[in-house]
DSSP file (Angstrom, degrees, kcal/mol; ACC not computed):
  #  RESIDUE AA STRUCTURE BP1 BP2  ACC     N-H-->O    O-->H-N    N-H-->O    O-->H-N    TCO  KAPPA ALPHA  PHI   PSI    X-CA   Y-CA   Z-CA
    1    1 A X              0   0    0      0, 0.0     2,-0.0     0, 0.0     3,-0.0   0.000 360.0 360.0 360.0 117.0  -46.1   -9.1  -18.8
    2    2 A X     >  -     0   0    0      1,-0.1     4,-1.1     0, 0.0   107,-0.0   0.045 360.0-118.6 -17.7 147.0  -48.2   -6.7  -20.5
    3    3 A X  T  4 S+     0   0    0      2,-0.2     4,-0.2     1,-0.1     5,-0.2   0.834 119.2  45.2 -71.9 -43.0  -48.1   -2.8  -20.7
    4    4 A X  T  > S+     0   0    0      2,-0.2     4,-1.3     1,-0.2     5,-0.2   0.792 112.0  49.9 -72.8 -17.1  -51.3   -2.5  -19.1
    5    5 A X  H  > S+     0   0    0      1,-0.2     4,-3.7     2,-0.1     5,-0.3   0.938 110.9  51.3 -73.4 -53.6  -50.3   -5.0  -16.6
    6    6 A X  H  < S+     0   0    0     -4,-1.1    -2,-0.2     1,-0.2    -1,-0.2   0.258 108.3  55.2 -60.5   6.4  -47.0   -3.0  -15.9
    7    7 A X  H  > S+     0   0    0     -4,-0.2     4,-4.2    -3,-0.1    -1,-0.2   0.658 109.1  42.5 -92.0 -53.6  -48.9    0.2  -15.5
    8    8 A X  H  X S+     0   0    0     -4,-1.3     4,-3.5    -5,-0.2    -2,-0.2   0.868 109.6  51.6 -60.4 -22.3  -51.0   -0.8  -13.1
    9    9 A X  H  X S+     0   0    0     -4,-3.7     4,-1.7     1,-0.2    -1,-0.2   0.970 111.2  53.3 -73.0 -31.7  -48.7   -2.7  -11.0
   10   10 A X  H  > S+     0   0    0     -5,-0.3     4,-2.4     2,-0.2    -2,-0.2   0.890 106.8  57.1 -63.0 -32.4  -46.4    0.8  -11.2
   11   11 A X  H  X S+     0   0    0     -4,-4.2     4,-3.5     2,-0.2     5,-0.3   0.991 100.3  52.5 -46.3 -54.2  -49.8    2.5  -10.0
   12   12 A X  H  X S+     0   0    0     -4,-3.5     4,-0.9     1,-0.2     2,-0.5   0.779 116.7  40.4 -48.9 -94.3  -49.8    0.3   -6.9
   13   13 A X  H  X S+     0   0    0     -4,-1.7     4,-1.8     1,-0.2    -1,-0.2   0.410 113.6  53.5 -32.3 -24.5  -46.1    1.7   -6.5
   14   14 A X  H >X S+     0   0    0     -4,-2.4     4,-2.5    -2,-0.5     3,-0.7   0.974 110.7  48.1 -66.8 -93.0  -47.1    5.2   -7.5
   15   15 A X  H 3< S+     0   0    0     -4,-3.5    58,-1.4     1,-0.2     4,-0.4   0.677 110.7  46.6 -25.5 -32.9  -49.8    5.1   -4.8
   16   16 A X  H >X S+     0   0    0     -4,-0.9     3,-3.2    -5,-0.3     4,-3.0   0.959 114.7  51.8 -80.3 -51.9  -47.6    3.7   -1.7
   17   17 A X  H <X S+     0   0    0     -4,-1.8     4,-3.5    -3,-0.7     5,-0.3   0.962 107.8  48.9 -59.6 -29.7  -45.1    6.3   -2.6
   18   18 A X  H 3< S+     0   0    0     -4,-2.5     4,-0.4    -5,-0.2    -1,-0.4   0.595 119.9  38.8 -68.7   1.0  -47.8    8.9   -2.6
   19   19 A X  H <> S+     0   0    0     -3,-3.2     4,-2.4    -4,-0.4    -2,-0.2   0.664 108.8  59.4-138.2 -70.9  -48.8    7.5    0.8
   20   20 A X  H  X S+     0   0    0     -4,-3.0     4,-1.5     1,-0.2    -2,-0.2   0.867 105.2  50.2 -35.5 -59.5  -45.3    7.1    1.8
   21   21 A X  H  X S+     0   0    0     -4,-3.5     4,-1.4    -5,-0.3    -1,-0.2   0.957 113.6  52.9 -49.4 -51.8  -44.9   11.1    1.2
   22   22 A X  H  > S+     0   0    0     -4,-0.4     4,-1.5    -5,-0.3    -2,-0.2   0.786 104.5  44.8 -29.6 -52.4  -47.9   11.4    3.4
   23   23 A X  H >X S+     0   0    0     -4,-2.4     4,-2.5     2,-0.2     3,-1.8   0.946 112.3  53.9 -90.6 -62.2  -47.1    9.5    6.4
   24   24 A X  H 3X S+     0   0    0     -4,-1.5     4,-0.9     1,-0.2     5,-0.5   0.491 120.0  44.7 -35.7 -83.4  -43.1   11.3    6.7
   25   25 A X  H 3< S+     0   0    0     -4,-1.4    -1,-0.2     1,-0.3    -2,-0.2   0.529 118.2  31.1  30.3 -97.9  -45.2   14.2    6.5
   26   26 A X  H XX S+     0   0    0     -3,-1.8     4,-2.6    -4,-1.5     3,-0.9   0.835 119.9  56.2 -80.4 -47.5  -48.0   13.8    8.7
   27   27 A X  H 3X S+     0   0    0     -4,-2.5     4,-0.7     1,-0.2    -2,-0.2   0.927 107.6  48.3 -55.8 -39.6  -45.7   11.5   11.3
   28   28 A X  H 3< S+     0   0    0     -4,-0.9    -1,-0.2     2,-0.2    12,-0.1   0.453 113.0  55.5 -60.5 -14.0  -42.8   14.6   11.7
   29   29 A X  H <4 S+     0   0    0     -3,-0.9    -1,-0.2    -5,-0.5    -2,-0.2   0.979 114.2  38.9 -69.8 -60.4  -46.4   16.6   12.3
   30   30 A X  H  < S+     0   0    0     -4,-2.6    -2,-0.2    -3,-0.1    50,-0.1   0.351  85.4 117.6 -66.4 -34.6  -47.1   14.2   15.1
   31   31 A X     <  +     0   0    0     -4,-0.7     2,-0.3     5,-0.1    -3,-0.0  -0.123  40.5 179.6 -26.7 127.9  -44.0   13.4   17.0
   32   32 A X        +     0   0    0      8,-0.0     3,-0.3     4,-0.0    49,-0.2  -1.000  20.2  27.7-148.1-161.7  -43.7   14.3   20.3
   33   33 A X  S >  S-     0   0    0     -2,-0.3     3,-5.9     1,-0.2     4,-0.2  -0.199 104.7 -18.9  72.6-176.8  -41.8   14.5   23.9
   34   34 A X  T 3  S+     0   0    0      1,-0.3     3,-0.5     2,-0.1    -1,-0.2   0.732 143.5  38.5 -37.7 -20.8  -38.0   14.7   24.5
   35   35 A X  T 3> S+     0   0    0     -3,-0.3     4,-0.9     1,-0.2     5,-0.4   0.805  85.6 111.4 -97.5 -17.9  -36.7   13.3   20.9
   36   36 A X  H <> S+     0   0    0     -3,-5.9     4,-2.3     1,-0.2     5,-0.2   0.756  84.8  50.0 -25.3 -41.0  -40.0   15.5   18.6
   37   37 A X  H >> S+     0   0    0     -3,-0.5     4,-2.3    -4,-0.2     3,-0.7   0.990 117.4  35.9 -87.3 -37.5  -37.3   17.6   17.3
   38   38 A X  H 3> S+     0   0    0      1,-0.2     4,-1.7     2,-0.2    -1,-0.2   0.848 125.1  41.5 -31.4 -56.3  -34.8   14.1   16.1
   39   39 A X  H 3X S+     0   0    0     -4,-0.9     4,-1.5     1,-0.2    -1,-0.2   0.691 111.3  56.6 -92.5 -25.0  -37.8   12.0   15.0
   40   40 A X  H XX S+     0   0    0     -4,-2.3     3,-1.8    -3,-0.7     4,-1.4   0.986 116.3  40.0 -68.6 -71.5  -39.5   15.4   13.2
   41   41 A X  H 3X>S+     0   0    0     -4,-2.3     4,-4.1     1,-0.4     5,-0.5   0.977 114.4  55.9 -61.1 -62.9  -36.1   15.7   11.0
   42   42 A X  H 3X5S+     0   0    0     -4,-1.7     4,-0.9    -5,-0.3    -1,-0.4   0.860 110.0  33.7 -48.8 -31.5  -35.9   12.5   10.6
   43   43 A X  H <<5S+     0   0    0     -3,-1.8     4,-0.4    -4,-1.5    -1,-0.2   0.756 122.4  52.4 -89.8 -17.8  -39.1   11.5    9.1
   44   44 A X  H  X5S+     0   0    0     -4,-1.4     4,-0.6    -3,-0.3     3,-0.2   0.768 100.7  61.8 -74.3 -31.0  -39.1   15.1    7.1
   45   45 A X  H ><5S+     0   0    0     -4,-4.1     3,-0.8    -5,-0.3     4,-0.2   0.988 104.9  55.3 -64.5 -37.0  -35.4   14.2    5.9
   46   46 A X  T 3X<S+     0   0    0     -4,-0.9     4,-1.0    -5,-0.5    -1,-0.2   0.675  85.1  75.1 -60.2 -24.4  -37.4   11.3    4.2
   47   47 A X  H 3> S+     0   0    0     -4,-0.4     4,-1.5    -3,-0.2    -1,-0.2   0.745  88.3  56.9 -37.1 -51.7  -39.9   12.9    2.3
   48   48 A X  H X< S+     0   0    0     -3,-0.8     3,-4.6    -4,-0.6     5,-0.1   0.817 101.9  56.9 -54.9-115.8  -37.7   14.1   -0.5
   49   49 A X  H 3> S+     0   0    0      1,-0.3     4,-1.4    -4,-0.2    -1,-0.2   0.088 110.3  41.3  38.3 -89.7  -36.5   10.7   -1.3
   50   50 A X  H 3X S+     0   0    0     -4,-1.0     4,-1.0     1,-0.3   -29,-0.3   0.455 111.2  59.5 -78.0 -13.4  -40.6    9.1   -2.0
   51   51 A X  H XX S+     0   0    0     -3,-4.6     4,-3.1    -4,-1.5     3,-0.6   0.938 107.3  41.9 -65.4 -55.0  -41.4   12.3   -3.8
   52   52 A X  H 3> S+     0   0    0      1,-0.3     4,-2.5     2,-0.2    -2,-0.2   0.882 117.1  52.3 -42.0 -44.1  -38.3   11.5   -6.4
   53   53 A X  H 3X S+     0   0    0     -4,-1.4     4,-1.6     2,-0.2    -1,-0.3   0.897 118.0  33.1 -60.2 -45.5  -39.6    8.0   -6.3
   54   54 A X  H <X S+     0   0    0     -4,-1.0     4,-0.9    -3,-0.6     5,-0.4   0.981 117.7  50.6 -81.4 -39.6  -43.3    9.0   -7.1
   55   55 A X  H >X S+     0   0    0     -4,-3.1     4,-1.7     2,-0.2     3,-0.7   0.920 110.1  53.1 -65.3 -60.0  -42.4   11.8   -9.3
   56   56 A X  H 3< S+     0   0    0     -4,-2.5     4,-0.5     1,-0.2    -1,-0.2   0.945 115.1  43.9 -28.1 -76.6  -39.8    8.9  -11.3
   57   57 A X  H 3X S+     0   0    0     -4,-1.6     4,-0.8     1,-0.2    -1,-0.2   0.581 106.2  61.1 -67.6  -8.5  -43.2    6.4  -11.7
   58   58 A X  H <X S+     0   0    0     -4,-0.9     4,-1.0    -3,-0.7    -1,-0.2   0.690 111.9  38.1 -88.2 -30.3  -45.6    9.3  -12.8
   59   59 A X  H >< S+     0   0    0     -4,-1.7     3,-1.4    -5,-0.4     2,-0.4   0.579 114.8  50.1 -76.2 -93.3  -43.5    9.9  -15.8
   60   60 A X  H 34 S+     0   0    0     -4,-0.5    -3,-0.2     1,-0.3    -2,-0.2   0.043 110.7  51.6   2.0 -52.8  -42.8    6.5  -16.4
   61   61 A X  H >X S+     0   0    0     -4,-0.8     3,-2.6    -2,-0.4     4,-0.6   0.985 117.9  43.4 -14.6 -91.5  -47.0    5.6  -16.1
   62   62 A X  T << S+     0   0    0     -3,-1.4    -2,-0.2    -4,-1.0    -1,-0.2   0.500 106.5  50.7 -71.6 -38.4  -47.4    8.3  -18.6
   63   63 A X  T 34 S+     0   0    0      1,-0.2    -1,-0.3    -4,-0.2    -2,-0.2   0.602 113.4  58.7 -94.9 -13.2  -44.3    7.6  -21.5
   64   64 A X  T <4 S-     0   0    0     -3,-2.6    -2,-0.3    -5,-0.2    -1,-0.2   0.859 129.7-103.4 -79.5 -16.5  -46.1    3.7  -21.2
   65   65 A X  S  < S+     0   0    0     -4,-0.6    -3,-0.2     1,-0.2     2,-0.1   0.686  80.4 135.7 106.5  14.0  -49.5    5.2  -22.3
   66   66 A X        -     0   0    0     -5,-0.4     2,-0.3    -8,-0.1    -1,-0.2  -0.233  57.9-128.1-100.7 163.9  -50.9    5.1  -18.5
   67   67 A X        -     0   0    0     -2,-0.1     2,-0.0    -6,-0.1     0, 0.0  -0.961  30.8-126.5-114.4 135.9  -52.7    7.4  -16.5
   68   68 A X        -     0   0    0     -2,-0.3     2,-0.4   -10,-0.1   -10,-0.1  -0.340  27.5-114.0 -84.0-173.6  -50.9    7.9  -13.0
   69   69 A X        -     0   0    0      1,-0.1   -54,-0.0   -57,-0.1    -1,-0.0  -0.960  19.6-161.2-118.1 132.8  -53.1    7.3  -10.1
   70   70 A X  S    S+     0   0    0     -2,-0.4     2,-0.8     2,-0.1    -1,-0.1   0.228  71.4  84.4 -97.8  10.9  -53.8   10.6   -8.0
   71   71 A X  S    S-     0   0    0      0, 0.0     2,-0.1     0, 0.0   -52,-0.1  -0.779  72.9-147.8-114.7 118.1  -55.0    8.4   -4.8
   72   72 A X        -     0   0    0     -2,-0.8   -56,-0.2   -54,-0.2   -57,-0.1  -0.397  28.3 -94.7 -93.5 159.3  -52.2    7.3   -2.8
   73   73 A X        -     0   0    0    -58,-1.4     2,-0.1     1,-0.1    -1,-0.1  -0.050  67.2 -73.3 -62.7 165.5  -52.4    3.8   -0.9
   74   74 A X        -     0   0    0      1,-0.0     2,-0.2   -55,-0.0    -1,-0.1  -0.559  41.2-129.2 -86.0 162.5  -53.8    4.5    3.3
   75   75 A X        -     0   0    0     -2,-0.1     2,-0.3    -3,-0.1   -55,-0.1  -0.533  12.8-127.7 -92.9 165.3  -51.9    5.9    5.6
   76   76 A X        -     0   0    0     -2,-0.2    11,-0.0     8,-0.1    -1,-0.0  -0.809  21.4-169.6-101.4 133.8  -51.4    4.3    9.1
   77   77 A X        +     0   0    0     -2,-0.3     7,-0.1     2,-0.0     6,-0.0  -0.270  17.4 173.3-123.4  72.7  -52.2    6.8   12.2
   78   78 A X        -     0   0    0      5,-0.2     2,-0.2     3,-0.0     6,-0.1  -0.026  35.8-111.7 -75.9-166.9  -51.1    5.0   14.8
   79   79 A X  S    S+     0   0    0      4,-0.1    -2,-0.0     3,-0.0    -1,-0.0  -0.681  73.1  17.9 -98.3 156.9  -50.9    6.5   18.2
   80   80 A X  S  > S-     0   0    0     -2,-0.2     4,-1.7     3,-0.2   -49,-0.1   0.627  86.9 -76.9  59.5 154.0  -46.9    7.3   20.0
   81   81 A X  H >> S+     0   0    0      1,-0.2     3,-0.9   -49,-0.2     4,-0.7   0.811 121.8  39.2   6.4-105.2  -43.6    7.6   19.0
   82   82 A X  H 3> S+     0   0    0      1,-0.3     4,-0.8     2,-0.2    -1,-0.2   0.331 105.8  65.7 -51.4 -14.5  -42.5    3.9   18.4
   83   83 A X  H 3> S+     0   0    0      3,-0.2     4,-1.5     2,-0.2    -1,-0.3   0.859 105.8  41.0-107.6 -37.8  -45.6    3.0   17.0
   84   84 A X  H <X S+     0   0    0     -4,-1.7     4,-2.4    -3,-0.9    -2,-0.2   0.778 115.9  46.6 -55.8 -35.7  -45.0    5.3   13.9
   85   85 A X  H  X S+     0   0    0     -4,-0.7     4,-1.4     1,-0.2     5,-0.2   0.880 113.5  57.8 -75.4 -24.8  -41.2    4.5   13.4
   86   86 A X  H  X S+     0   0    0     -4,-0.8     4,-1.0     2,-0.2    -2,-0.2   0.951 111.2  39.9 -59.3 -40.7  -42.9    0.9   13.9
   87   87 A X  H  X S+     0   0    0     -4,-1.5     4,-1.8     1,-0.3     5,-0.5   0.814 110.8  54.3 -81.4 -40.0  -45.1    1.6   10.9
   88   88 A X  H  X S+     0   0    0     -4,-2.4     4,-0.8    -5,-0.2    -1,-0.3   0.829 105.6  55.6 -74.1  -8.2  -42.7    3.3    8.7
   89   89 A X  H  X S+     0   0    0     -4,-1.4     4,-1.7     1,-0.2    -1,-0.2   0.828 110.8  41.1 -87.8 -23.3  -40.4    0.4    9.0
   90   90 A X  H  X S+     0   0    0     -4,-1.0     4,-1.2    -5,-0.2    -2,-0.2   0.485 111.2  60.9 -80.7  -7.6  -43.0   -2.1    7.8
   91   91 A X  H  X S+     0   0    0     -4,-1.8     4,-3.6     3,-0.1    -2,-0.1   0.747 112.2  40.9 -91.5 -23.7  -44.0    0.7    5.1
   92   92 A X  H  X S+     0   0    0     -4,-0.8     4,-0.6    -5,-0.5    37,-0.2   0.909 113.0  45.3 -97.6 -25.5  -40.3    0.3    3.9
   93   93 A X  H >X S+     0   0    0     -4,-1.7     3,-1.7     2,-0.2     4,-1.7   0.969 113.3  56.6 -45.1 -65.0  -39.6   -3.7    3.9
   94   94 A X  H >X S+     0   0    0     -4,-1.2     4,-2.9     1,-0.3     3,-0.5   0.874 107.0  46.0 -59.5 -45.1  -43.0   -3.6    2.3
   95   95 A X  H 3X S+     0   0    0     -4,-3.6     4,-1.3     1,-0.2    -1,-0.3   0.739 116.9  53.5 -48.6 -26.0  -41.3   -0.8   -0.8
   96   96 A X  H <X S+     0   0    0     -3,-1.7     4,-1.2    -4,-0.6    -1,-0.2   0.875 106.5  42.2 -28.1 -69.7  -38.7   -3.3   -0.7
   97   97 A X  H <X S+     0   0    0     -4,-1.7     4,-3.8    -3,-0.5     5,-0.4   0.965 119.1  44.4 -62.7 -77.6  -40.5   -6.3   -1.3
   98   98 A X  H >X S+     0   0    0     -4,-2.9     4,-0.8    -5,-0.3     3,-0.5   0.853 109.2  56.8 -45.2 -43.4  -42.6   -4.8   -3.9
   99   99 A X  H 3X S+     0   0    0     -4,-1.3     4,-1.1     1,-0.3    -1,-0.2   0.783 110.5  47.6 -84.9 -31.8  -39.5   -2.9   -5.8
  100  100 A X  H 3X S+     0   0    0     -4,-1.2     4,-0.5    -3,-0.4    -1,-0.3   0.841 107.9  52.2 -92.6 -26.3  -37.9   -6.3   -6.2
  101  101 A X  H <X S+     0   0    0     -4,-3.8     4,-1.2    -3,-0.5    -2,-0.2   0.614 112.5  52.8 -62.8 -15.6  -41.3   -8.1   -7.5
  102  102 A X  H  X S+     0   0    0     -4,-0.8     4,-3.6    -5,-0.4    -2,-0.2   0.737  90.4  65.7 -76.1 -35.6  -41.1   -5.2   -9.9
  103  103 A X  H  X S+     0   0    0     -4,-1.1     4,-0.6    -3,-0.3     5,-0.3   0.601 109.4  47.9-102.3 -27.0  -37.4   -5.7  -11.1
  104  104 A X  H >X>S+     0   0    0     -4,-0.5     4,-5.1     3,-0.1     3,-1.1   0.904 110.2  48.2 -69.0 -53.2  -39.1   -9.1  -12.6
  105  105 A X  H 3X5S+     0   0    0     -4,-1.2     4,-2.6     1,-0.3     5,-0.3   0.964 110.6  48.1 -53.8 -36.0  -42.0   -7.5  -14.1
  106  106 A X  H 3<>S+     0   0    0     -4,-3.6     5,-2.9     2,-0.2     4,-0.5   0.880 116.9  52.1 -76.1 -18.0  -39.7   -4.6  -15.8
  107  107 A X  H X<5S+     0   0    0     -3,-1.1     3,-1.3    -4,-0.6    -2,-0.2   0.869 109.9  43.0 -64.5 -68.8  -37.5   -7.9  -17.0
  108  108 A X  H 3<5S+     0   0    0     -4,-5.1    -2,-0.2    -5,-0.3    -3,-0.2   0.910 111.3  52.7 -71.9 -14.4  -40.2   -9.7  -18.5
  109  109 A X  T 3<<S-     0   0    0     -4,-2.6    -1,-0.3    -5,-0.6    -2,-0.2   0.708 115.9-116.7 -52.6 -27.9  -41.7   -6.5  -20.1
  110  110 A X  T < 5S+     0   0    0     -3,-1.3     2,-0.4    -4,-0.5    -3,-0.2   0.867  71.6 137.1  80.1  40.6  -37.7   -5.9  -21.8
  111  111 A X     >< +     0   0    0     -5,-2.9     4,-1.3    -6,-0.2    -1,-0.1  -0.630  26.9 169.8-112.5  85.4  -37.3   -2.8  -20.0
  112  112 A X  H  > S+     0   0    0     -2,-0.4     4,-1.9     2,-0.2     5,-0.2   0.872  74.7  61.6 -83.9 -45.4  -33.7   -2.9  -18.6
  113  113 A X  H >> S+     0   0    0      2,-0.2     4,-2.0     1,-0.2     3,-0.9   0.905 104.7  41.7 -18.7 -92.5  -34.2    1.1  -17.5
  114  114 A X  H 3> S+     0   0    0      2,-0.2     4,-5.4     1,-0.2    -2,-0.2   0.855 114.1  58.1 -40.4 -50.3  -37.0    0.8  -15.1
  115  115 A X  H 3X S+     0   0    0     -4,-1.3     4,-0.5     1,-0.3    -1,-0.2   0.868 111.4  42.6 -61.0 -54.0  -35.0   -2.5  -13.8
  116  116 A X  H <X S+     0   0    0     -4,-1.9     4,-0.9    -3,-0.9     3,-0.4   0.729 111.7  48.9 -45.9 -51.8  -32.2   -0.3  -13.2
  117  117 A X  H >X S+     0   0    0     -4,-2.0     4,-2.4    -5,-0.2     3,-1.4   0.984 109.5  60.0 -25.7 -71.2  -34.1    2.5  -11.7
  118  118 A X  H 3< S+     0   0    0     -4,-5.4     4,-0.3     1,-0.3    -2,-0.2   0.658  99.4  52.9 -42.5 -28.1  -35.8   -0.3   -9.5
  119  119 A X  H 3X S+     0   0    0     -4,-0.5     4,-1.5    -3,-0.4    -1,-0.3   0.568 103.9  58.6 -92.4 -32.3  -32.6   -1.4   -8.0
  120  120 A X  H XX S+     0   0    0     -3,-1.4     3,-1.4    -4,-0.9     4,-0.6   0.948 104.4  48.3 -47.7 -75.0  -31.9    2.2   -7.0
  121  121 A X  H 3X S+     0   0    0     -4,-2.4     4,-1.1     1,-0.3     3,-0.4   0.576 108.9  58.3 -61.2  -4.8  -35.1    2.4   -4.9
  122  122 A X  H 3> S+     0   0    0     -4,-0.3     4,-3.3    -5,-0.3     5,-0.4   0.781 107.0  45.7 -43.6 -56.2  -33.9   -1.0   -3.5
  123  123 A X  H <X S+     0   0    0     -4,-1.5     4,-1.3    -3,-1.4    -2,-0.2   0.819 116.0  48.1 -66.9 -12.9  -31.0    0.7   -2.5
  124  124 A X  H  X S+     0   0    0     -4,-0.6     4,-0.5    -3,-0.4    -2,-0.3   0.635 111.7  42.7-112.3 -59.5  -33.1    3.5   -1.2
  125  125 A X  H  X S+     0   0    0     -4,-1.1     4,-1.8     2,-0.2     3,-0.4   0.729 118.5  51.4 -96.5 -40.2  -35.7    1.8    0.8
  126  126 A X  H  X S+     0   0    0     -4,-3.3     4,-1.5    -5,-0.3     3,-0.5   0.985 105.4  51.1 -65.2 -45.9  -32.6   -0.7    2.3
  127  127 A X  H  X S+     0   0    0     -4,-1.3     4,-2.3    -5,-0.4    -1,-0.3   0.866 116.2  42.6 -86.8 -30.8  -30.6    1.8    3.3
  128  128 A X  H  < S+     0   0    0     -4,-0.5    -1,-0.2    -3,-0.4    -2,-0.2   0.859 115.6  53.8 -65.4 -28.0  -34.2    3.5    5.4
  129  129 A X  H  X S+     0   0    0     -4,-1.8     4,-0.5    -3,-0.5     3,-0.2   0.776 108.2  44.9 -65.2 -20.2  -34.9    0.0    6.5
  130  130 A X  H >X S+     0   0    0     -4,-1.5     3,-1.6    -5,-0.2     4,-0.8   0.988 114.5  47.8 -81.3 -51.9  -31.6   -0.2    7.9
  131  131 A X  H 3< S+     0   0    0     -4,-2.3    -1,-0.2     1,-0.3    -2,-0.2   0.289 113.7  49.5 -73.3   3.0  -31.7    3.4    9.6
  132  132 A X  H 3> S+     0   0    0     -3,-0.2     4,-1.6     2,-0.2    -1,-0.3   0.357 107.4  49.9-109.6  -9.7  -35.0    2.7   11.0
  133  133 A X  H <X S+     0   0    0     -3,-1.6     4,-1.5    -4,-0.5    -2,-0.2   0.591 110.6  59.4 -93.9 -11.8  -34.2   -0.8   12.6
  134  134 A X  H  < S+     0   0    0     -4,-0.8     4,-0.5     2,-0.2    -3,-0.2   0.846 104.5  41.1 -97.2 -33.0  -31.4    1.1   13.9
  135  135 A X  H >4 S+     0   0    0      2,-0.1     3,-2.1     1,-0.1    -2,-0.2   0.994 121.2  46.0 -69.3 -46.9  -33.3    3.7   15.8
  136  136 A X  H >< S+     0   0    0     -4,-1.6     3,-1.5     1,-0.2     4,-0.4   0.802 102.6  57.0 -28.0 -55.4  -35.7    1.0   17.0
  137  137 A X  T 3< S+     0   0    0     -4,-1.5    -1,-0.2     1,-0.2    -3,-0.1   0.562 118.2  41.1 -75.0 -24.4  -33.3   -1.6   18.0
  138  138 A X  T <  S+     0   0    0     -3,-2.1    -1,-0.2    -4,-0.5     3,-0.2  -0.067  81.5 112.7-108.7  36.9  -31.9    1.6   20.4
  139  139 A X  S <  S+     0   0    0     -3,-1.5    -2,-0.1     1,-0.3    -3,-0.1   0.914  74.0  40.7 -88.6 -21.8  -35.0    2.9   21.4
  140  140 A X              0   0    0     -4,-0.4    -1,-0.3     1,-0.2    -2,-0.1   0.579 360.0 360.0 -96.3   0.6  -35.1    2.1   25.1
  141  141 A X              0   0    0     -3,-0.2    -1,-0.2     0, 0.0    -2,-0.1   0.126 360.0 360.0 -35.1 360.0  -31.4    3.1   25.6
C-alpha cells in the first residue's frame, strides 16, 4: 500500500461520510406522520457523529500530502419512513465494511494511528447498525 493509494481510498471514505452527513440531514428533513418528531431526532442525533468522522479523514488526506475530496458519494432519496431507516442501515453496514478494509490498508501502510482511529468508527457505525436494526426489527409493533 502506497500513500497515494491510501489517500484515495480515504477519499472514498471522506466522500460517504460527506454523503452520510447529507442523508441524516436531508432524511430528519423528510420524515413524516405519527413518529416525524422520533425519526427527525434520531437521524439529526447522527449527524454529529459523520461530521467528526469526515472532519478526522480531511486532516488525515491533507498531513499524507492529499487533497480531500469536496464531492461527497450520492445520496439515496427514497420515498417513506422505512425506506430511509432502510437506506441508512445499508449506508452503515456499508461504513462498516469499508472501515474494516481500511484497518488493513492503514496496516500495510505502518500507520498504527489511523488503524486505531478506524476501529473507533467501527465501533461507531456498529453501535448505529445495531440501533437502526433495532428500530426496524420493531417497526410494525
Amino acid at each position: 500500500m502506497d500513500r497515494a493509494e491510501l489517500i484515495d481510498l480515504l477519499n472514498t471514505d471522506l466522500a460517504a461520510e460527506l454523503a452520510a452527513v447529507i442523508t441524516y440531514i436531508t432524511y430528519a428533513a423528510r420524515v413524516d406522520g405519527p413518529h416525524r418528531p422520533q425519526l427527525s431526532q434520531f437521524f439529526t442525533a447522527e449527524v454529529t457523529g459523520e461530521q467528526v468522522h469526515a472532519t478526522y479523514l480531511a486532516n488525515k488526506i491533507v498531513s499524507l500530502g492529499g487533497e480531500p475530496t469536496t464531492v461527497p458519494a450520492d445520496v439515496p432519496l427514497p420515498e417513506g419512513n422505512r425506506a430511509m431507516v432502510e437506506c441508512v442501515l445499508t449506508m452503515e453496514r456499508q461504513a462498516v465494511n469499508r472501515y474494516t478494509q481500511r484497518i488493513g490498508d492503514a496496516e500495510a501502510f505502518g500507520d498504527i494511528a489511523l488503524k486505531v482511529t478506524l476501529e473507533d468508527f467501527i465501533r461507531d457505525e456498529t453501535s448505529h447498525v445495531e440501533e437502526t436494526e433495532a428500530i426496524l426489527r420493531h417497526w410494525d409493533l
